[in-house]
C-alpha positions as CSV (number, residue, x, y, z in Angstrom):
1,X,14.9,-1.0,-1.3
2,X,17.2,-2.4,1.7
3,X,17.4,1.6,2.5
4,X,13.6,1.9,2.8
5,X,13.9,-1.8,5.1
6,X,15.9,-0.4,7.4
7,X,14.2,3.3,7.7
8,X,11.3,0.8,8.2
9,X,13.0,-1.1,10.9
10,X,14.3,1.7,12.6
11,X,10.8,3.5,12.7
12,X,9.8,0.1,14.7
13,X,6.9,-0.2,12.1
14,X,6.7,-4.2,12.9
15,X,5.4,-3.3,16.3
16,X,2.2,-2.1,15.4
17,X,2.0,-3.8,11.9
18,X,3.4,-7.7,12.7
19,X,6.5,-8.9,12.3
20,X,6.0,-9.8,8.1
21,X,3.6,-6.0,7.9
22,X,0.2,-8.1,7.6
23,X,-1.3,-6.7,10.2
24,X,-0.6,-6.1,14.2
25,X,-1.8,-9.2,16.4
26,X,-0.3,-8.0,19.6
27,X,-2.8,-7.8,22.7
28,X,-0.8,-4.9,23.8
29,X,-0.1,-2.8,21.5
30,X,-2.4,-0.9,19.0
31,X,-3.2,-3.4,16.2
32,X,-1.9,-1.3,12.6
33,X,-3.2,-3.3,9.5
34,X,-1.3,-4.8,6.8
35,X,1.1,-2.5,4.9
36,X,0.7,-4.9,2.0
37,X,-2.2,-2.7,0.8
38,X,0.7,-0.1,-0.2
39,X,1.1,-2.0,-3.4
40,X,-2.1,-0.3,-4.7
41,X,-0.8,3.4,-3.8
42,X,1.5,5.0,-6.1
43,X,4.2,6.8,-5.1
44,X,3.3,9.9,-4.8
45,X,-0.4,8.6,-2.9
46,X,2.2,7.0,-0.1
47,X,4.1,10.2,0.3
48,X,0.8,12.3,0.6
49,X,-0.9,9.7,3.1
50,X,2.2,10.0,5.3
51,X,2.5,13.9,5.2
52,X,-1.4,14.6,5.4
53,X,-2.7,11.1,7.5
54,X,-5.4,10.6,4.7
55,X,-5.0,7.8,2.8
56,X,-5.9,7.6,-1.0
57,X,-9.5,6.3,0.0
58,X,-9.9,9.2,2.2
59,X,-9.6,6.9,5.5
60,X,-8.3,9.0,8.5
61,X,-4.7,7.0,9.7
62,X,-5.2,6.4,13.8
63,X,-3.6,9.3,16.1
64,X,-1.4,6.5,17.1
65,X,0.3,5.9,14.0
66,X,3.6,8.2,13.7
67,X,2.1,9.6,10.6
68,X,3.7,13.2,11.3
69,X,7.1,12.3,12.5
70,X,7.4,9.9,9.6
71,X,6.2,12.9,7.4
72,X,9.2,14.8,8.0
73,X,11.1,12.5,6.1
74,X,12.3,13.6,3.0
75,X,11.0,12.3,-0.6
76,X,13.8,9.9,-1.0
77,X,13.6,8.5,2.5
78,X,10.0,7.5,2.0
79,X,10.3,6.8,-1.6
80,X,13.1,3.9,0.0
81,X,10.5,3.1,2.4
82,X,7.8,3.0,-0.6
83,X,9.7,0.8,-2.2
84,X,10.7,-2.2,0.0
85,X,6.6,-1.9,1.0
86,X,5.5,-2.9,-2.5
87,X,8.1,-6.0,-3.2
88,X,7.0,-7.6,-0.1
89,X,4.6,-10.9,-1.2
């Protein structure tokens, strides 16, 4: 879990997504929603959405979001990341 916060933290994800990840509020950057909905993906759905840019309710992820760099992480890099997602409240 603190391995998957600070891949987070490294990939800048509170830029778009807010500083606690419910949801970008910046006027100046694109505005990424809450990664709080993660806790209703399993696994495997969070590791598909980030290597295809579908998510599990067939939603297309923004051009924006890094989706394909963060792709290229291996399973246990974004099983880490995965992980701290769904124990934040």
């Amino acid at each position: 879990m603190e391995y998957g916060q600070y891949l987070l933290s490294y990939q800048d994800c509170r830029g778009c997504h807010g500083a606690d990840l419910t949801g970008g509020t910046s006027q100046f950057i694109p505005k990424g929603p809450s990664l709080r909905l993660v806790k209703g993906w399993t696994q495997d759905q969070f590791l598909t959405t980030l290597r295809t840019g579908v998510d599990p309710s067939g939603h297309q992820l923004s051009q924006v979001m890094p989706w394909r760099d963060l792709g290229k992480l291996d399973d246990d890099e974004l099983g880490a990341i995965y992980k701290y997602l769904v124990t934040l409240q």
